[in-house]
N, C-alpha and C positions, 0 to 999 in steps of 0.2 A: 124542890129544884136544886137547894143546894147540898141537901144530900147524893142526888147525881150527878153533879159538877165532883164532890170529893169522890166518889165511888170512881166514877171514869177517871179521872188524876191517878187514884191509884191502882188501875188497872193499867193504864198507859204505862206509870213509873214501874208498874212489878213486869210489864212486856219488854221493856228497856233493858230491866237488869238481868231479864232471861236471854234476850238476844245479847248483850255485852260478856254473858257468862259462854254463850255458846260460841261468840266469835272469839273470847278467850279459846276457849280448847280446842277450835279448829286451828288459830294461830301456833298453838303449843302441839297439836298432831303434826301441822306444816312442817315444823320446827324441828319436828323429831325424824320428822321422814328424811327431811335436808341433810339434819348432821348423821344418821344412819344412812345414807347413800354414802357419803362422802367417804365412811370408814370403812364401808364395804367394795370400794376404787381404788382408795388407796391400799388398801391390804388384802393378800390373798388367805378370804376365810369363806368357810361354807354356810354359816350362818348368813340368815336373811334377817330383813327388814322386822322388826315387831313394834306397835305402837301401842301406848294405854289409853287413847281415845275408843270408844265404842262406836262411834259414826259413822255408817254404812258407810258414806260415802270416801271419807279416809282408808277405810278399811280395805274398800274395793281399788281405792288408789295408791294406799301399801300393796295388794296383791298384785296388781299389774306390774308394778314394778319390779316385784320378787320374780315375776314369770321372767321379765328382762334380766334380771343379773343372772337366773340360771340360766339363759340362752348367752349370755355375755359369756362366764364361768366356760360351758360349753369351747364355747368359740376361742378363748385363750388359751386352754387346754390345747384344744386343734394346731393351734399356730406354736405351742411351744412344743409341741412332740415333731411337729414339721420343720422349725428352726433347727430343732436337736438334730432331726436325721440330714437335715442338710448340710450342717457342720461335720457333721460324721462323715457323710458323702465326701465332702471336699478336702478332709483330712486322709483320710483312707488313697481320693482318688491322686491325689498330689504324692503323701507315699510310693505311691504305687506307680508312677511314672518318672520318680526321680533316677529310682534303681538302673533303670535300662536307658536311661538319658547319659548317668555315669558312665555307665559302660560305652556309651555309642561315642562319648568325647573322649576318652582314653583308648577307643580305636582307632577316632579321626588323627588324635596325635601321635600313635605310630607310625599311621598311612603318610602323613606329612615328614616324617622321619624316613621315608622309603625316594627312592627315584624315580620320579614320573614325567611324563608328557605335561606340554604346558595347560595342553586341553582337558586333562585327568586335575590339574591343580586348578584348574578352574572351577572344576564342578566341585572338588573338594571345599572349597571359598565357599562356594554356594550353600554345599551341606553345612559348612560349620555357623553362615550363617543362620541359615534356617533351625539349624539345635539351640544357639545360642539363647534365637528369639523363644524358641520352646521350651528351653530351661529356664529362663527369666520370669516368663507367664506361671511356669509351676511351681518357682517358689515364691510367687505373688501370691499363688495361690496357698502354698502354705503358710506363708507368715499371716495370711487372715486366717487360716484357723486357729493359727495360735493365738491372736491380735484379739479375736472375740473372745475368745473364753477369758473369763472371770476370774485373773487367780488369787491367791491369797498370800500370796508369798513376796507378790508387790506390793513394794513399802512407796509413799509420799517423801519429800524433801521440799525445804525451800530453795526453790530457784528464780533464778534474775530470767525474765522472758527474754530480756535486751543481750542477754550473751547466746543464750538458744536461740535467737532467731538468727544472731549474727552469723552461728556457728551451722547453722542448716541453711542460709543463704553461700556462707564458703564451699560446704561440702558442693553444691550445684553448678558451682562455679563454671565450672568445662564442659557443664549439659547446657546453661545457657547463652553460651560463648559461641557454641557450637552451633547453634540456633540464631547466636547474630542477637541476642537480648542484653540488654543491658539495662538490668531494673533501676529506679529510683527508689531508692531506700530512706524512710524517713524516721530514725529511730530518738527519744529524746536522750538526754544526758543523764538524768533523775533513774534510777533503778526499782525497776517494777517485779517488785517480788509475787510468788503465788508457792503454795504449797502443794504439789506437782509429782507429778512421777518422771523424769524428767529423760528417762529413754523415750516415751510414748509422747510424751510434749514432742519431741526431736520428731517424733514418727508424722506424726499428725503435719508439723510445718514439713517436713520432705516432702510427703503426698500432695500436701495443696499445692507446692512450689512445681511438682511433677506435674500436675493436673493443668498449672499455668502452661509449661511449656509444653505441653503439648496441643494444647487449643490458642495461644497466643498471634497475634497478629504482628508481632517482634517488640513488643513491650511487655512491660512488668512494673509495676508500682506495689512496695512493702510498705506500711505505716502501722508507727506503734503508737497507737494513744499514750497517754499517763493514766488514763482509768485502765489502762489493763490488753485493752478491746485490739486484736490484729487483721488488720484490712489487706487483702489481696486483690490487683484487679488491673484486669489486662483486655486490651481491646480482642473482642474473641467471635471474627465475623462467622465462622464456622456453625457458630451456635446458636439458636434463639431461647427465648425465654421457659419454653416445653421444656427442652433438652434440658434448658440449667438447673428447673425443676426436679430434675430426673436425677442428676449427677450422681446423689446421695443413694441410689438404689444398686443392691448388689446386681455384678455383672452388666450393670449398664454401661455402653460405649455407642459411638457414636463413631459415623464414616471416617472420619482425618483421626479417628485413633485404634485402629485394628492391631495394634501391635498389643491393646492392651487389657487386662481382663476385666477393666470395669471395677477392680475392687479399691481402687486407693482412696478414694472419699469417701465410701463406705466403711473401709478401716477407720480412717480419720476421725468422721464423724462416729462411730462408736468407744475408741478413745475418748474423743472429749467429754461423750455423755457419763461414762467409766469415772470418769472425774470431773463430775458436775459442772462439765462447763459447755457451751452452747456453738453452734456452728451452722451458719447458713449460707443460701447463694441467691444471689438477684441478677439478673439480668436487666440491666437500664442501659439504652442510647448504645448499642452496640460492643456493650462490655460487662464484662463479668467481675462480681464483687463477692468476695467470700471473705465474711465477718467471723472472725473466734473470739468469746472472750470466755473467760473463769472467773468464778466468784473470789472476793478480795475476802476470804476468811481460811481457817488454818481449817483443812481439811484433813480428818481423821480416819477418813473409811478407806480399807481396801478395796484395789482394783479388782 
């Protein structure tokens, strides 16, 4: 009897240290599978998954996976040769309308140099209006194709946020005036440095400051944190929560702003991301909030 009391004991104990070995090495196949996903998202390489567990069942849940990153792979492929040609597009198409835009304004301003009826100067008004609006839109349209691409020849500086925002709230000055706005600006004393590219910081706050007035309800609220973080946010009945969702998608516009191509938050927000820093929009209680902020470190990569 008590030979089978120790026999089963150590049959139990040697099942024990067989399942604790094997839940070992499935935890360390888990393991490997995790941190080989993670390298293979964050970096683009053609290498898949491989693990040194033998366990079918790892094995067949490495392969599935594999099958996902080359459908991923695939699919990133797809979208950045689609990017590519659309920036090509929108470069090429902007060239290409600027030329005959020039020329049609250096005819309107001879015509206007001539003696006319008043009703000939009227329609004149009309056309220069309407080229205006049309040359405005195409080089919105090209400063985003400049605006996305990547260059290398953009350097970083430290800058004060607190004098850039001031100095992109002056430039607006006579767009909001004009609109009957009169923001509340709430900037601190204390100077909040960031390491910045600091024409495209400029760009970024002009766009949102644009994007306020022209969805605005004749307000405008500016607030600088001391951690950094810039709040925008204007009562904006025009818009609901879908649309504000949206803002950030190229060529998105929206009725009360036809004048416009949809691309300035999209610049913006690719600016920020360009230099690591973050840019959203909420829509709460009938107003619109767009958050910026940049990381508080010395940022060394080119734009």
């Amino acid at each position: 009897m008590e030979v089978c009391l120790w026999a089963t004991t150590f049959i139990l104990i040697a099942v024990i240290i067989l399942l604790t070995i094997k839940i070992h090495l499935l935890k360390k196949s888990a393991k490997e599978i995790k941190t080989a996903l993670s390298e293979k998202l964050e970096t683009e390489t053609n290498t898949l998954i491989d693990i040194s567990s033998h366990n079918k069942h790892m094995k067949s849940l490495a392969k599935s996976i594999n099958i996902q990153l080359r459908e991923l792979r695939k699919e990133r492929l797809h979208y950045q040769q689609g990017d590519y040609e659309i920036k090509e597009a929108v470069t090429n198409i902007s060239h290409d309308l600027r030329t005959p835009l020039t020329a049609i304004c250096g005819y309107l301003d001879l015509l206007e140099q001539t003696e006319k009826s008043e009703e000939v100067t009227r329609y004149l008004e009309i056309i220069r209006n309407r080229t205006e609006i049309l040359k405005q839109l195409t080089e919105e349209l090209f400063r985003y194709s400049v605006f996305i691409s990547v260059s290398d020849n953009t350097s970083y500086e430290n800058v004060v946020l607190n004098s850039v925002l001031e100095e992109s709230i002056s430039a607006y000055y006579a767009s909001l005036k004009e609109q009957n706005i009169t923001p509340k600006i709430s900037i601190p004393d204390v100077k909040i440095e960031r390491s910045l590219n600091k024409n495209a910081l400029s760009r970024i706050f002009g766009n949102v400051i644009s994007n306020a007035i022209k969805y605005s309800d004749g307000d405008l609220k500016i607030t600088l944190l001391e951690s950094g973080e810039i709040i925008f946010s204007n009562k904006a009945s025009s818009l609901d929560e879908v649309q504000t969702g949206r803002l950030f998608d190229r060529f998105y516009t929206v009725e009360t702003a036809k004048k416009s191509t949809g691309l300035g938050l999209s610049i913006a927000k690719a600016l920020t991301e360009q230099m690591n820093g973050s840019i959203t929009a909420k829509y709460i209680d009938g107003s619109i909030y767009i958050h910026i902020s940049f990381p508080n470190q010395d940022n060394k990569t080119n734009l």
